[in-house]
PDB file of N, CA, C and O in Angstrom, chain B, residues numbered from 101:
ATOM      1  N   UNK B 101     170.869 153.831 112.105  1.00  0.00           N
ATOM      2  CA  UNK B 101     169.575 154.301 112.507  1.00  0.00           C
ATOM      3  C   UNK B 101     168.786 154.669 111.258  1.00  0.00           C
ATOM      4  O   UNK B 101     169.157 155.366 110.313  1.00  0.00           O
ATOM      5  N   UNK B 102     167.742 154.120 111.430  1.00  0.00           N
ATOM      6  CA  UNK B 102     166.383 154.526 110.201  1.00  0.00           C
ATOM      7  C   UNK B 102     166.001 155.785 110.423  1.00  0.00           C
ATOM      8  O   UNK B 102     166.224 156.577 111.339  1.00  0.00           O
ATOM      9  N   UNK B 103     165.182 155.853 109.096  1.00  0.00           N
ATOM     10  CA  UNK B 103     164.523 157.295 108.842  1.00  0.00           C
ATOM     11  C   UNK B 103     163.635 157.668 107.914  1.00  0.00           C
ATOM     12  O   UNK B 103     164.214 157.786 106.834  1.00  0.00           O
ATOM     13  N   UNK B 104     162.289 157.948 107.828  1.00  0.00           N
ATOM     14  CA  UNK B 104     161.542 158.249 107.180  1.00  0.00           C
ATOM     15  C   UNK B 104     161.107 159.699 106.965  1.00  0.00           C
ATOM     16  O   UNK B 104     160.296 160.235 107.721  1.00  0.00           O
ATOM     17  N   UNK B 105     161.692 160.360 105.859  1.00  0.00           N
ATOM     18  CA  UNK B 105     161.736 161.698 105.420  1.00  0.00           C
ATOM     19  C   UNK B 105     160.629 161.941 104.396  1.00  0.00           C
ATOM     20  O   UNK B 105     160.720 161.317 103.339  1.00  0.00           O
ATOM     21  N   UNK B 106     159.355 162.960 104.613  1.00  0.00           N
ATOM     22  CA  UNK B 106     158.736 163.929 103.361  1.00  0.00           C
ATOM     23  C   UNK B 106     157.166 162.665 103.989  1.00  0.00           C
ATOM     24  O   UNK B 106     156.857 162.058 105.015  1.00  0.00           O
ATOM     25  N   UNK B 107     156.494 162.915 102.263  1.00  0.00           N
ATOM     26  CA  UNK B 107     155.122 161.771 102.557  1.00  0.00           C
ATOM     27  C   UNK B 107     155.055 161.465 101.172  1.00  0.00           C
ATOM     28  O   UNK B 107     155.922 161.654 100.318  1.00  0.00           O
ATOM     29  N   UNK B 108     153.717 160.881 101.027  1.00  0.00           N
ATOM     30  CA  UNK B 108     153.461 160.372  99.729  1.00  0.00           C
ATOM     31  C   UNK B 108     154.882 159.876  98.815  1.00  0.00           C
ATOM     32  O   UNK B 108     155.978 159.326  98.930  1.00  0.00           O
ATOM     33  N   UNK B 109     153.947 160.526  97.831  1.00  0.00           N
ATOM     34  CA  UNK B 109     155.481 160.266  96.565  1.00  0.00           C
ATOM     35  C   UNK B 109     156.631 160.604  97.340  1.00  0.00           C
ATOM     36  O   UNK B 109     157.503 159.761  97.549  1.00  0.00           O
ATOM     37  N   UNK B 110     156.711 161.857  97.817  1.00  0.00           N
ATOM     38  CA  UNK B 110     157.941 162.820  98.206  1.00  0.00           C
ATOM     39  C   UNK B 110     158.994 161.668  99.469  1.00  0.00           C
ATOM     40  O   UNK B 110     160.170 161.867  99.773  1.00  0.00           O
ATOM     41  N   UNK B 111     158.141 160.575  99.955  1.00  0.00           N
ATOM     42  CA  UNK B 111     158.417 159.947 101.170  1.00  0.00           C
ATOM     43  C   UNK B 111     159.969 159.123 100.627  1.00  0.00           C
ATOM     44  O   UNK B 111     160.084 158.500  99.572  1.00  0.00           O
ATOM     45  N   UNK B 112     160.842 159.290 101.460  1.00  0.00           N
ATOM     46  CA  UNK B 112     162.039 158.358 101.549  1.00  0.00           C
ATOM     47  C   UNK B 112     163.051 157.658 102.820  1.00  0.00           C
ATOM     48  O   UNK B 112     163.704 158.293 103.649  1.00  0.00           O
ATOM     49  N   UNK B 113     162.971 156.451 102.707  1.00  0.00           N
ATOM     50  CA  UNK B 113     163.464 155.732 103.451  1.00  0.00           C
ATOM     51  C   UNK B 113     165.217 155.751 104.189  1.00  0.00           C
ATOM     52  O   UNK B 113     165.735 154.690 103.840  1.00  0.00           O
ATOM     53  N   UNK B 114     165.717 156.163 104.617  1.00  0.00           N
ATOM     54  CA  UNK B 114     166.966 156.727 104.385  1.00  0.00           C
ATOM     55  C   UNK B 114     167.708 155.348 106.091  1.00  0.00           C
ATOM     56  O   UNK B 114     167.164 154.609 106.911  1.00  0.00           O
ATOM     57  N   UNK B 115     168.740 155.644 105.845  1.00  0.00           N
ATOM     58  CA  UNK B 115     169.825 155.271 107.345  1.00  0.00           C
ATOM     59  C   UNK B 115     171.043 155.798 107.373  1.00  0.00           C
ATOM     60  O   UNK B 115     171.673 156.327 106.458  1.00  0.00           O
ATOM     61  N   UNK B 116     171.357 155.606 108.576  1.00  0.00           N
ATOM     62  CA  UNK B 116     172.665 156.704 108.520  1.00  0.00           C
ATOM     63  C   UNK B 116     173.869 155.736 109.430  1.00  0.00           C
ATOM     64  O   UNK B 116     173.440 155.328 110.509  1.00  0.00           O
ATOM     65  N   UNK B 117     175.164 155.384 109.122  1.00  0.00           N
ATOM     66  CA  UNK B 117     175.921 155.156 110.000  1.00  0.00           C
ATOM     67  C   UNK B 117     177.603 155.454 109.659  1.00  0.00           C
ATOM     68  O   UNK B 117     178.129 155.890 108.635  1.00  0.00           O
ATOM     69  N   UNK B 118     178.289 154.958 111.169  1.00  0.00           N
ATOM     70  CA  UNK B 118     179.501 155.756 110.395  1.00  0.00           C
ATOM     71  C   UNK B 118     180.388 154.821 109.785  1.00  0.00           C
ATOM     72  O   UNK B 118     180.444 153.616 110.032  1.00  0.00           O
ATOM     73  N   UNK B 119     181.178 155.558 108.848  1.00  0.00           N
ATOM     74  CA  UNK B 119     181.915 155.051 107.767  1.00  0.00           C
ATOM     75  C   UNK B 119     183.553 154.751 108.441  1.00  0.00           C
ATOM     76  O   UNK B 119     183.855 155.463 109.399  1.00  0.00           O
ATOM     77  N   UNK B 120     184.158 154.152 108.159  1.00  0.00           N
ATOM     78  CA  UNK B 120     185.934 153.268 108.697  1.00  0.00           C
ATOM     79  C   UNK B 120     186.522 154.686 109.217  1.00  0.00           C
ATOM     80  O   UNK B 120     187.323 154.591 110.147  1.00  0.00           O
ATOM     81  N   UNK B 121     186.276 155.795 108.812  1.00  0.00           N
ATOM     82  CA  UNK B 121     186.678 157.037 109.359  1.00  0.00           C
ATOM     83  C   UNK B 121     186.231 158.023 110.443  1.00  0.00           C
ATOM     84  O   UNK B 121     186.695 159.105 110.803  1.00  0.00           O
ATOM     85  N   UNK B 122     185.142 157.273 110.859  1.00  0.00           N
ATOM     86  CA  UNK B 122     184.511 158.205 112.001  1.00  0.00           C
ATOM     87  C   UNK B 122     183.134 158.977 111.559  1.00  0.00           C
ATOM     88  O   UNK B 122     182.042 159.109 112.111  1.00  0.00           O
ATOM     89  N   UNK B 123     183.545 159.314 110.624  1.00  0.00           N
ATOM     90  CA  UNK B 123     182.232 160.236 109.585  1.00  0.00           C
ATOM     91  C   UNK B 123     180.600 159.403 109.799  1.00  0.00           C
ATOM     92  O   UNK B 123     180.208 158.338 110.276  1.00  0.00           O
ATOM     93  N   UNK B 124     179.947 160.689 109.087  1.00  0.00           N
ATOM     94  CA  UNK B 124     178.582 159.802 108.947  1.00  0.00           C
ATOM     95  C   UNK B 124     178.399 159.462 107.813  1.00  0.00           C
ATOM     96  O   UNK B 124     179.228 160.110 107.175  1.00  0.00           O
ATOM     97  N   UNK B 125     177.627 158.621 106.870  1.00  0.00           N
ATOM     98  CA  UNK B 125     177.577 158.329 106.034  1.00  0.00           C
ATOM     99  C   UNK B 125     176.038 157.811 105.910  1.00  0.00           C
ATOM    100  O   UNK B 125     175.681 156.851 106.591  1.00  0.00           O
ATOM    101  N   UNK B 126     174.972 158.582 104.869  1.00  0.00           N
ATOM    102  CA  UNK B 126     173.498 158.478 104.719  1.00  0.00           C
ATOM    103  C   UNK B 126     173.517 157.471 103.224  1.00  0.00           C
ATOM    104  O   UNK B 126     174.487 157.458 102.467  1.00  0.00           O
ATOM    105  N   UNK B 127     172.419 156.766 103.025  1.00  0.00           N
ATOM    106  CA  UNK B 127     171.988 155.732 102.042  1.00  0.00           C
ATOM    107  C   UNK B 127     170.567 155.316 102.368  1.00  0.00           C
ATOM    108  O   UNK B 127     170.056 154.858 103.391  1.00  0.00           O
ATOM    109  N   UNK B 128     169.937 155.725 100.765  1.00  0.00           N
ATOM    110  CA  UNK B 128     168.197 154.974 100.838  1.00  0.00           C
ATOM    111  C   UNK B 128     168.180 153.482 101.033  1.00  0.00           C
ATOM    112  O   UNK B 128     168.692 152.556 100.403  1.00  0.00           O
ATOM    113  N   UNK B 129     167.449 153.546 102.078  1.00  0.00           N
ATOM    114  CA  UNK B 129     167.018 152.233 102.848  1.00  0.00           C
ATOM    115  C   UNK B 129     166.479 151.089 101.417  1.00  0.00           C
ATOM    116  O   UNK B 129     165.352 150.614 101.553  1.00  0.00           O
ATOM    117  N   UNK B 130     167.089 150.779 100.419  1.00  0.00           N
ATOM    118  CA  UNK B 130     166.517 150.191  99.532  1.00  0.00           C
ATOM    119  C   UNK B 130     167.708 149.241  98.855  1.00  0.00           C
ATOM    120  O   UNK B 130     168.697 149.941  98.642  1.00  0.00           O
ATOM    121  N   UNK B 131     167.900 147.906  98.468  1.00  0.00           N
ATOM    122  CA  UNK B 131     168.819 147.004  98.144  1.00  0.00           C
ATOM    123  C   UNK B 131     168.640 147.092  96.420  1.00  0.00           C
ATOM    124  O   UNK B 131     167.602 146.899  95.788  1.00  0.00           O
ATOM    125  N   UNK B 132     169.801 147.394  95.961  1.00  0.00           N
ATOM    126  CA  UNK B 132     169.852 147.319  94.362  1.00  0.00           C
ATOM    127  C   UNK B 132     169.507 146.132  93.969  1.00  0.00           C
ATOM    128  O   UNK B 132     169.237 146.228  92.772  1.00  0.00           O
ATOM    129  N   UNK B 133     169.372 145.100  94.313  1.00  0.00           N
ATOM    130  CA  UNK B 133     169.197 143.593  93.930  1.00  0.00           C
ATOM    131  C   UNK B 133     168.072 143.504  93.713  1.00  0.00           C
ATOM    132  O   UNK B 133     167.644 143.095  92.634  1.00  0.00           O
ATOM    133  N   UNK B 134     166.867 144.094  95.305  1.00  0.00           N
ATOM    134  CA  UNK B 134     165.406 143.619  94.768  1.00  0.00           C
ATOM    135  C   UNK B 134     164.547 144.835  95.188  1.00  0.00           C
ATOM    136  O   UNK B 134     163.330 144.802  95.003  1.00  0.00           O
ATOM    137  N   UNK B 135     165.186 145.974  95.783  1.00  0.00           N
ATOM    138  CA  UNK B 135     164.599 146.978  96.219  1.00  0.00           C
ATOM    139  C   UNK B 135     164.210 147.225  97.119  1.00  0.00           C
ATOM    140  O   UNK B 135     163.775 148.371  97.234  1.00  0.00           O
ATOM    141  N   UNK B 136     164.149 146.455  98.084  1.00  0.00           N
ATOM    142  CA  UNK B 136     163.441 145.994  99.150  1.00  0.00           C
ATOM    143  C   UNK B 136     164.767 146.649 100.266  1.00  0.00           C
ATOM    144  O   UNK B 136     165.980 146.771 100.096  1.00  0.00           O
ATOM    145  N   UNK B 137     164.062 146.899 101.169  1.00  0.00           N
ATOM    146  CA  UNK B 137     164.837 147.328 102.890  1.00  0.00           C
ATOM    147  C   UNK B 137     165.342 146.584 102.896  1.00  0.00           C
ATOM    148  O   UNK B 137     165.124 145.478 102.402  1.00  0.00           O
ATOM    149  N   UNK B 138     166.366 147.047 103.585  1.00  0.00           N
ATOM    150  CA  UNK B 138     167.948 146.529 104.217  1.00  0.00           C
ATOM    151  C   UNK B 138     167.583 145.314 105.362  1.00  0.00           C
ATOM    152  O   UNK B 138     167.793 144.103 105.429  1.00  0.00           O
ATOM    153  N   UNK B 139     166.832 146.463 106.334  1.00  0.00           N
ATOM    154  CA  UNK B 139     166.803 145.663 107.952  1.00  0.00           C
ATOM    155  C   UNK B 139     165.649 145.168 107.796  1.00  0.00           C
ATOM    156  O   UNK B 139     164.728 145.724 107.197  1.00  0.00           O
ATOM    157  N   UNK B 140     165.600 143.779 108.471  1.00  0.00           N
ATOM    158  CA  UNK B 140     164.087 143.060 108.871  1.00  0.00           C
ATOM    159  C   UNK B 140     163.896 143.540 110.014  1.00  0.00           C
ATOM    160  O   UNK B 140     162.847 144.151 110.219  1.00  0.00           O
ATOM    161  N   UNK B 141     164.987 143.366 111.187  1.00  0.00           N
ATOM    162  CA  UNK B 141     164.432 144.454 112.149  1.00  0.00           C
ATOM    163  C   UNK B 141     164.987 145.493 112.244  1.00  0.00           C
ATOM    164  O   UNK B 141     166.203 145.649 112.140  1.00  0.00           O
ATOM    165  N   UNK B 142     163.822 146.710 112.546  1.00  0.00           N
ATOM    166  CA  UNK B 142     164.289 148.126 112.316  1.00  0.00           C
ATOM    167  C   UNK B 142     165.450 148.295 113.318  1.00  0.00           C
ATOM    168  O   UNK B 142     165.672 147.782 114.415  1.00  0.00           O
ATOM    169  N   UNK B 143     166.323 149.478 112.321  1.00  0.00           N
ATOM    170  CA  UNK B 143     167.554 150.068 112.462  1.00  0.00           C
ATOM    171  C   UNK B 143     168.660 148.981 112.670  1.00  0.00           C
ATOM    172  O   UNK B 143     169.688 149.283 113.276  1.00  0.00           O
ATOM    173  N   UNK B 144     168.487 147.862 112.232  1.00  0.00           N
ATOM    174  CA  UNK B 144     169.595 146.553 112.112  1.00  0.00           C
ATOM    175  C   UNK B 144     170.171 146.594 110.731  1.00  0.00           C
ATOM    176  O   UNK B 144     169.633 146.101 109.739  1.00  0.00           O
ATOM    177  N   UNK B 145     171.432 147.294 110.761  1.00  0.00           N
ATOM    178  CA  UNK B 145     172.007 147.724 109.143  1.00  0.00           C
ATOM    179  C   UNK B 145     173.074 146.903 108.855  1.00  0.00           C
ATOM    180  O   UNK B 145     173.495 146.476 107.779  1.00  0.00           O
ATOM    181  N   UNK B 146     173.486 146.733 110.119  1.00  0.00           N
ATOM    182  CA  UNK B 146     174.896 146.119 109.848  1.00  0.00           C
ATOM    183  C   UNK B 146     175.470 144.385 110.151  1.00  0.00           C
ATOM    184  O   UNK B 146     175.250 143.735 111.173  1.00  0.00           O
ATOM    185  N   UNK B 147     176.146 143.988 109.082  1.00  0.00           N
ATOM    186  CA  UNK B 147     176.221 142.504 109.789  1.00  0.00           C
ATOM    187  C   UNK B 147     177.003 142.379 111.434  1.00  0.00           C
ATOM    188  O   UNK B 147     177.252 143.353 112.145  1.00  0.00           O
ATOM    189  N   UNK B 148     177.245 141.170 111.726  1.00  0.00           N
ATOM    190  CA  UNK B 148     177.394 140.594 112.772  1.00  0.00           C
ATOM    191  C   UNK B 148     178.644 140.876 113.247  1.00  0.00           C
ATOM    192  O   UNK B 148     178.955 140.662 114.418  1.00  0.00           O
ATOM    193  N   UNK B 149     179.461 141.387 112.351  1.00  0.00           N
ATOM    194  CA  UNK B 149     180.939 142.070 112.822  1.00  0.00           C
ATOM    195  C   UNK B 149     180.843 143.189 112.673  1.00  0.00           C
ATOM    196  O   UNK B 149     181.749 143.866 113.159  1.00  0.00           O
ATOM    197  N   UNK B 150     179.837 143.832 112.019  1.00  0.00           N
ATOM    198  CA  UNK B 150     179.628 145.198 112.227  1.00  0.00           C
ATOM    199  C   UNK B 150     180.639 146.030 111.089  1.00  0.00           C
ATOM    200  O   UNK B 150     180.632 147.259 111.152  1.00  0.00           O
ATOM    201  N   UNK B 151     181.398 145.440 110.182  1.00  0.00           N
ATOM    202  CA  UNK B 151     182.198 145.748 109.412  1.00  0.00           C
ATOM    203  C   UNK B 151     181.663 146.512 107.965  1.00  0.00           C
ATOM    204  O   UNK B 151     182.297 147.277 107.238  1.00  0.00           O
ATOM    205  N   UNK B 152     179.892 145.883 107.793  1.00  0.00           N
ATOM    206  CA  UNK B 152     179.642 146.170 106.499  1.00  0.00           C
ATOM    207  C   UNK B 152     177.826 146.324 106.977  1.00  0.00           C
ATOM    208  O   UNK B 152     177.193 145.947 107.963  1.00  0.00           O
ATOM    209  N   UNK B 153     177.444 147.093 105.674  1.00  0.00           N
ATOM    210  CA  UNK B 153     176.212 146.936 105.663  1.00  0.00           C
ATOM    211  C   UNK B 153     175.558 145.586 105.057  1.00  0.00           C
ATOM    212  O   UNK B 153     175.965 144.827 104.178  1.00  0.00           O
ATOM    213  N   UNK B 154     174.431 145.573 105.830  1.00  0.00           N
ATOM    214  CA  UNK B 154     173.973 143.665 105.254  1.00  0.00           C
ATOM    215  C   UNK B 154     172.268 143.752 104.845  1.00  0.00           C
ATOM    216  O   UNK B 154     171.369 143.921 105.669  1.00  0.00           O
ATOM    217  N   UNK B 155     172.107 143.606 103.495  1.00  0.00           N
ATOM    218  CA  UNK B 155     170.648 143.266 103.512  1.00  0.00           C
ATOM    219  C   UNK B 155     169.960 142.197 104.314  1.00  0.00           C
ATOM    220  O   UNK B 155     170.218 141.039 103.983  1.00  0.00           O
ATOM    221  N   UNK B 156     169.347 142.337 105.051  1.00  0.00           N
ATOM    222  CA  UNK B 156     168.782 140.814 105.362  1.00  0.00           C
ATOM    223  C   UNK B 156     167.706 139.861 104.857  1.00  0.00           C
ATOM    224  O   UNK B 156     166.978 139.072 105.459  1.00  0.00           O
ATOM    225  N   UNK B 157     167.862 140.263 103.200  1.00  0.00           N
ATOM    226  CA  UNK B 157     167.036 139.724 102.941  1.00  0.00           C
ATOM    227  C   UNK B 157     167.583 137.894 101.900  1.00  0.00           C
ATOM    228  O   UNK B 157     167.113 136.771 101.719  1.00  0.00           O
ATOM    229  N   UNK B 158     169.074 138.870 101.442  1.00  0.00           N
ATOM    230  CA  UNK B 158     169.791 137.555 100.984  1.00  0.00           C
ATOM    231  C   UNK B 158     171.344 137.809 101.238  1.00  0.00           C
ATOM    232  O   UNK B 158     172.203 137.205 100.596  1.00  0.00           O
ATOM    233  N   UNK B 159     171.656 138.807 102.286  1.00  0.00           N
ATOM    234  CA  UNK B 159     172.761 138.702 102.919  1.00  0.00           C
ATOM    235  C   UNK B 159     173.887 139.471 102.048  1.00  0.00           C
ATOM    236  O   UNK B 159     175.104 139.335 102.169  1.00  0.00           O
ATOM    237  N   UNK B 160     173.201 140.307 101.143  1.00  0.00           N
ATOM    238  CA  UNK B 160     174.548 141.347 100.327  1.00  0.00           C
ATOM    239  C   UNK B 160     175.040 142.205 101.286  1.00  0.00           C
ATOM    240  O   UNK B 160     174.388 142.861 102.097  1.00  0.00           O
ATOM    241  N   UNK B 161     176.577 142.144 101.096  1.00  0.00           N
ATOM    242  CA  UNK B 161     177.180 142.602 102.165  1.00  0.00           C
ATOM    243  C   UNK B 161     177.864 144.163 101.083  1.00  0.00           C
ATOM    244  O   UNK B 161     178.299 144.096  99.934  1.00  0.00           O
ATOM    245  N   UNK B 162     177.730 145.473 101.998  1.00  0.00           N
ATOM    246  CA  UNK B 162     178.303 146.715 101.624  1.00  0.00           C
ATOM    247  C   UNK B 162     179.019 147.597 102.161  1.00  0.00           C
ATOM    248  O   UNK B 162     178.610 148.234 103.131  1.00  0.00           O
ATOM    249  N   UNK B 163     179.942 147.745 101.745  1.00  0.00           N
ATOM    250  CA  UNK B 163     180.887 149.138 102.442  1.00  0.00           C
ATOM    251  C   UNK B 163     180.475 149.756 103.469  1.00  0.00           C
ATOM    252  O   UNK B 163     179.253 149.884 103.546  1.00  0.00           O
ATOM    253  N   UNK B 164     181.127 150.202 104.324  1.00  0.00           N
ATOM    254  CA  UNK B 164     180.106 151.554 104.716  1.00  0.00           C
ATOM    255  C   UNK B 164     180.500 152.982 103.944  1.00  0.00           C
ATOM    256  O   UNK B 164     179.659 153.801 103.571  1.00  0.00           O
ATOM    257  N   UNK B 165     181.433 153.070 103.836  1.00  0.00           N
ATOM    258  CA  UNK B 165     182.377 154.344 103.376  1.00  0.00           C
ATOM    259  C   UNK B 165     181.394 154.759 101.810  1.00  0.00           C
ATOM    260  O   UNK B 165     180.699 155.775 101.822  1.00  0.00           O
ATOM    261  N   UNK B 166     181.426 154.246 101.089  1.00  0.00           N
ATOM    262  CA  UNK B 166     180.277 154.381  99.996  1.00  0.00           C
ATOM    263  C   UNK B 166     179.166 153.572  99.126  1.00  0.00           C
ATOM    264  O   UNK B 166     178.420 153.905  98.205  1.00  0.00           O
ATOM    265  N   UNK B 167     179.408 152.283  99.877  1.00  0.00           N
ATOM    266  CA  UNK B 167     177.574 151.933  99.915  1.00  0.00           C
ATOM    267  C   UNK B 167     178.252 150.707  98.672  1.00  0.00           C
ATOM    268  O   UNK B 167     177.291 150.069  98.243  1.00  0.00           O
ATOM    269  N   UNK B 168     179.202 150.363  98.199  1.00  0.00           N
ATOM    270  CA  UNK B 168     179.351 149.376  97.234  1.00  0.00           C
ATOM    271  C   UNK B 168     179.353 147.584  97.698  1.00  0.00           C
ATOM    272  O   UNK B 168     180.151 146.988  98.423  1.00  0.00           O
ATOM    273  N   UNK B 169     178.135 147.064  96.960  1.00  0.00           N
ATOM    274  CA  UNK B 169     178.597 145.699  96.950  1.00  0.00           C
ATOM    275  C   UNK B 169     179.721 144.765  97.066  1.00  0.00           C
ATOM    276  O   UNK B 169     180.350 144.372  96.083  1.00  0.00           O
ATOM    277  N   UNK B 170     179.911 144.498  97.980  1.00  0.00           N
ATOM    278  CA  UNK B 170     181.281 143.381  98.030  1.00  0.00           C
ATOM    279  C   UNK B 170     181.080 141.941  98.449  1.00  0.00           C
ATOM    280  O   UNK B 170     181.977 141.199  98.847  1.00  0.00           O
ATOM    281  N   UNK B 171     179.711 141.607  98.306  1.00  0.00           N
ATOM    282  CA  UNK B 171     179.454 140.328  98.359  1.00  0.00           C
ATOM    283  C   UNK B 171     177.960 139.978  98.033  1.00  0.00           C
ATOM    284  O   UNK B 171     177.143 140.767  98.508  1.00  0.00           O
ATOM    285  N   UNK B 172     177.475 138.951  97.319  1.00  0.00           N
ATOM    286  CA  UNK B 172     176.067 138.483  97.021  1.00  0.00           C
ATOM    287  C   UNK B 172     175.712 139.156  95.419  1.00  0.00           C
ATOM    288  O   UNK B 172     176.487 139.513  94.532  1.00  0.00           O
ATOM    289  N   UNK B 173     174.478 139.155  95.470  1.00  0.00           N
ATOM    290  CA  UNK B 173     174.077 138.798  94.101  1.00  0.00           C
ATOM    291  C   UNK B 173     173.821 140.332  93.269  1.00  0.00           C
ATOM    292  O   UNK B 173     173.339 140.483  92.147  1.00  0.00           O
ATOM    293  N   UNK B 174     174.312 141.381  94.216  1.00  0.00           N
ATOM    294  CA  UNK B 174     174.303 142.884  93.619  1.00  0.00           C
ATOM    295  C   UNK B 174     175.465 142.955  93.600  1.00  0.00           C
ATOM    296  O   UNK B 174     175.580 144.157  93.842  1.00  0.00           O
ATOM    297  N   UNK B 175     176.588 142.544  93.483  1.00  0.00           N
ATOM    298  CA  UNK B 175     177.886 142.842  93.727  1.00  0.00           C
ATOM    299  C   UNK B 175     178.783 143.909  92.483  1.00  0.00           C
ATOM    300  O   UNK B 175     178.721 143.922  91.254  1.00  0.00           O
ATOM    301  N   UNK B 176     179.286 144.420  93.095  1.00  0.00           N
ATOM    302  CA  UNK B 176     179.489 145.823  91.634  1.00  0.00           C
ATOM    303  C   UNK B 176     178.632 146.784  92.172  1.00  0.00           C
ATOM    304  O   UNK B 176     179.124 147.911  92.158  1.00  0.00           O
ATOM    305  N   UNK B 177     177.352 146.694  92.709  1.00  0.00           N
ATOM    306  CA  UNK B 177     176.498 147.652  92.315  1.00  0.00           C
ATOM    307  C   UNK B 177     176.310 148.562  93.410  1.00  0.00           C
ATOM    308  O   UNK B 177     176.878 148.053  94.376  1.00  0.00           O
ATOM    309  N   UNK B 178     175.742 149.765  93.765  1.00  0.00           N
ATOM    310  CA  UNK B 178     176.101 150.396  95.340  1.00  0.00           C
ATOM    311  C   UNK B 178     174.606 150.612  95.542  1.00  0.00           C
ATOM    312  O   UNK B 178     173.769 150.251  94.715  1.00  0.00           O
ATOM    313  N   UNK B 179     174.336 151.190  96.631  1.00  0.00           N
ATOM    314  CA  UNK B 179     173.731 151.813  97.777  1.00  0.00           C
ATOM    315  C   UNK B 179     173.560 153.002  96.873  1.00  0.00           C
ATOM    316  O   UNK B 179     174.390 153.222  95.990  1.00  0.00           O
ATOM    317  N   UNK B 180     172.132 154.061  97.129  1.00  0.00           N
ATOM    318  CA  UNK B 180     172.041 155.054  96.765  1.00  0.00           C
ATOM    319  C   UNK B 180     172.196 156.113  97.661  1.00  0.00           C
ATOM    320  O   UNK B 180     171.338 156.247  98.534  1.00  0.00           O
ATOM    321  N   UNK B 181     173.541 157.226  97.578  1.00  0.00           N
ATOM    322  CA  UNK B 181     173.623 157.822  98.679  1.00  0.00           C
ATOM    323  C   UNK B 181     173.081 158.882  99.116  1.00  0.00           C
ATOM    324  O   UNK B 181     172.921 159.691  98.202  1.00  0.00           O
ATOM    325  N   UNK B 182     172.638 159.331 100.353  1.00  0.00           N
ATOM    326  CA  UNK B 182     172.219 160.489 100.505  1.00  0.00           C
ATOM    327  C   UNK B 182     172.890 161.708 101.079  1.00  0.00           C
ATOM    328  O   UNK B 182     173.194 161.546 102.260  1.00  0.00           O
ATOM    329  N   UNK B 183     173.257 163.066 100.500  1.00  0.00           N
ATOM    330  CA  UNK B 183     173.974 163.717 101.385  1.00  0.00           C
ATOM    331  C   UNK B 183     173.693 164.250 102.598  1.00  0.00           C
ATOM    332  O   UNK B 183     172.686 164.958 102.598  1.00  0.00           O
ATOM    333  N   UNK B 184     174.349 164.122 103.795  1.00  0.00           N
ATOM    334  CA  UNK B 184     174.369 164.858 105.164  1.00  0.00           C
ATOM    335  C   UNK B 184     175.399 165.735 105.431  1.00  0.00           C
ATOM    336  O   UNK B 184     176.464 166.003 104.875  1.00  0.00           O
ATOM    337  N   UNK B 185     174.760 166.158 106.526  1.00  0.00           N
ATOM    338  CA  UNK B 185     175.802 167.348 107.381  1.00  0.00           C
ATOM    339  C   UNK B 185     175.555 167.470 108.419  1.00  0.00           C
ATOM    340  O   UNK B 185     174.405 167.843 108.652  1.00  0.00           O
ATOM    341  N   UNK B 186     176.553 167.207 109.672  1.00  0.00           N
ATOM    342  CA  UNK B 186     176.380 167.845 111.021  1.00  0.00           C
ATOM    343  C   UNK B 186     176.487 169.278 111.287  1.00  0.00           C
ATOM    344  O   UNK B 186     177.599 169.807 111.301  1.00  0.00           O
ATOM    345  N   UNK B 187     175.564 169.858 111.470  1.00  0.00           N
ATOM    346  CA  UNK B 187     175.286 171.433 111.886  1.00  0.00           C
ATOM    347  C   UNK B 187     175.091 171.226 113.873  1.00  0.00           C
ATOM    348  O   UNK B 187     174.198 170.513 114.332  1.00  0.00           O
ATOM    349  N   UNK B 188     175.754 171.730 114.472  1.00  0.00           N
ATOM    350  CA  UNK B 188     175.700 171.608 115.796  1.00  0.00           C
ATOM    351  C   UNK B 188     175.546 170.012 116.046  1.00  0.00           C
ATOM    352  O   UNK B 188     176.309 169.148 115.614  1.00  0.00           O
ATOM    353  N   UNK B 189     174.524 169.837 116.746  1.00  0.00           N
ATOM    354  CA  UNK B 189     174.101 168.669 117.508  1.00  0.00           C
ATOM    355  C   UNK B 189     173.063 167.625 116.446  1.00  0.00           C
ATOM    356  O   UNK B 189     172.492 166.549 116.622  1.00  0.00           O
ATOM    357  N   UNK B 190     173.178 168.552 115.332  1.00  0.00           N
ATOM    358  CA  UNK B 190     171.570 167.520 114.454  1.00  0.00           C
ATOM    359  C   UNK B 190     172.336 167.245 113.059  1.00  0.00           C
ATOM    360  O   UNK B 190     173.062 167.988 112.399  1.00  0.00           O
ATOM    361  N   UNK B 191     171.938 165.981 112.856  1.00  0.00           N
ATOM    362  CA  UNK B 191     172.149 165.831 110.981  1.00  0.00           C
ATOM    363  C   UNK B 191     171.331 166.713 110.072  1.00  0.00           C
ATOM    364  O   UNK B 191     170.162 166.674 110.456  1.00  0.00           O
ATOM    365  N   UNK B 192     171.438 167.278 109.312  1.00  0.00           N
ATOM    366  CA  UNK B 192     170.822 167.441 107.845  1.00  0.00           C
ATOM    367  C   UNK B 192     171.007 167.054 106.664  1.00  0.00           C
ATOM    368  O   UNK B 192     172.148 166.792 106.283  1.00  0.00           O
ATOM    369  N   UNK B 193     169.818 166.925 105.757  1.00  0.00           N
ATOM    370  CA  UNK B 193     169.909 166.855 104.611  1.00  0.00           C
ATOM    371  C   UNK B 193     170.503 167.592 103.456  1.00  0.00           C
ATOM    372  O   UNK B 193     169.547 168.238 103.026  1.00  0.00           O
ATOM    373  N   UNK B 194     171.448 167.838 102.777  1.00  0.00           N
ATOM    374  CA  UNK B 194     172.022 168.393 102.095  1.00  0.00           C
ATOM    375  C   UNK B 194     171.233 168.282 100.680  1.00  0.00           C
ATOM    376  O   UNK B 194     171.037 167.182 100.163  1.00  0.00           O
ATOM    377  N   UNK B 195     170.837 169.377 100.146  1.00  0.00           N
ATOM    378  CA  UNK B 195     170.413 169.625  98.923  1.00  0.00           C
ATOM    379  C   UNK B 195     171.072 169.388  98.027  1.00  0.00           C
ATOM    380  O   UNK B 195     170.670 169.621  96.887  1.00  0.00           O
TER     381      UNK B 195
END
């Protein structure tokens, strides 16, 4: 699921899903390769087995657990992560 946090400058693109362990796991909506969003259509993060995160813009495929390249033309390179926390029923942002 997408997310648009703050405005202006302050504004960031974020998604959140869970990692091989159950957990949540947050990352800026942005591809190390060209910078550009993940999903063409919104909140579509993950490839077709659902195993990894997938840019759709040239198909780099990423972890979920910590956001690292394991296939395509960023490979080596990760996801920028964001910290969360479940407090009751809601995510937060961790400072």
């Amino acid at each position: 699921m997408g997310f648009s946090l703050g405005a202006g400058a302050q504004r960031r693109e974020i998604f959140i899903v869970r990692d091989g362990n159950g957990g949540l796991r947050a990352f800026e909506n942005s591809c190390p390769h060209t910078g550009g969003m993940l999903d063409w259509v919104p909140d579509q993060f993950l490839s077709f087995e659902r195993k990894h995160i997938l840019c759709a813009t040239h198909g780099a495929l990423f972890r979920m657990d910590d956001g690292l390249c394991v296939h395509g033309p960023c490979i080596g390179k990760s996801l920028v992560s964001v910290a969360v926390r479940i407090v009751g029923e809601h995510i937060e942002l961790v400072d």
